[in-house]
Residue, then its C-alpha position, 0 to 999 in steps of 0.5 A: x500500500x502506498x503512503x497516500x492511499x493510506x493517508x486517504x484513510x486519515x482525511x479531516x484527521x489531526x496530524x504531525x507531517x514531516x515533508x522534506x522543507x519542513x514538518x508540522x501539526x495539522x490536519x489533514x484537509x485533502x490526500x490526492x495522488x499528486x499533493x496533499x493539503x494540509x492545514x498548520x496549526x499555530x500550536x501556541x494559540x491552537x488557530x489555523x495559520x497557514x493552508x499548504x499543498x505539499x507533493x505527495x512524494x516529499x512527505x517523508x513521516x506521518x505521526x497520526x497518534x501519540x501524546x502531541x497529537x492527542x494534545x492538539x486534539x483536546x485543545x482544538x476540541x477544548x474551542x469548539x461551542x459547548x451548547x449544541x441545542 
């Protein structure tokens, strides 16, 4: 299986990426056979800062799980509207 038809399975996922200029926290918006795109994360205020498209073939390492990922997750989830009526 390839790295991208993999990532596919991850859309709308938060993630560490690591490409061959540069490596953030994210999430993944878009995996397509010729780029992804890939929404940065400013970690210090948890705000989208930047949307990239990398080519597929210089991702060089994906970290969906672990305890940095888990902590994005809880404190963009910890942002969203509390009161759902």
């Amino acid at each position: 299986m390839r790295l991208i038809e993999k990532l596919k399975e991850y859309e709308n996922q938060y993630m560490f990426i690591k490409w061959a200029t540069g490596s953030e926290y994210g999430k993944l918006i878009f995996a397509g056979e010729d780029f992804i795109e890939f929404n940065i994360i400013n970690v210090d205020t948890m705000d989208y800062a930047e949307t990239v498209l990398i080519q597929s073939p210089l991702i060089l390492e994906v970290a969906i799980g672990g305890a940095d990922v888990q902590r994005i997750v809880a404190e963009v989830s910890s942002k969203l509207p509390s009161d759902l009526g």
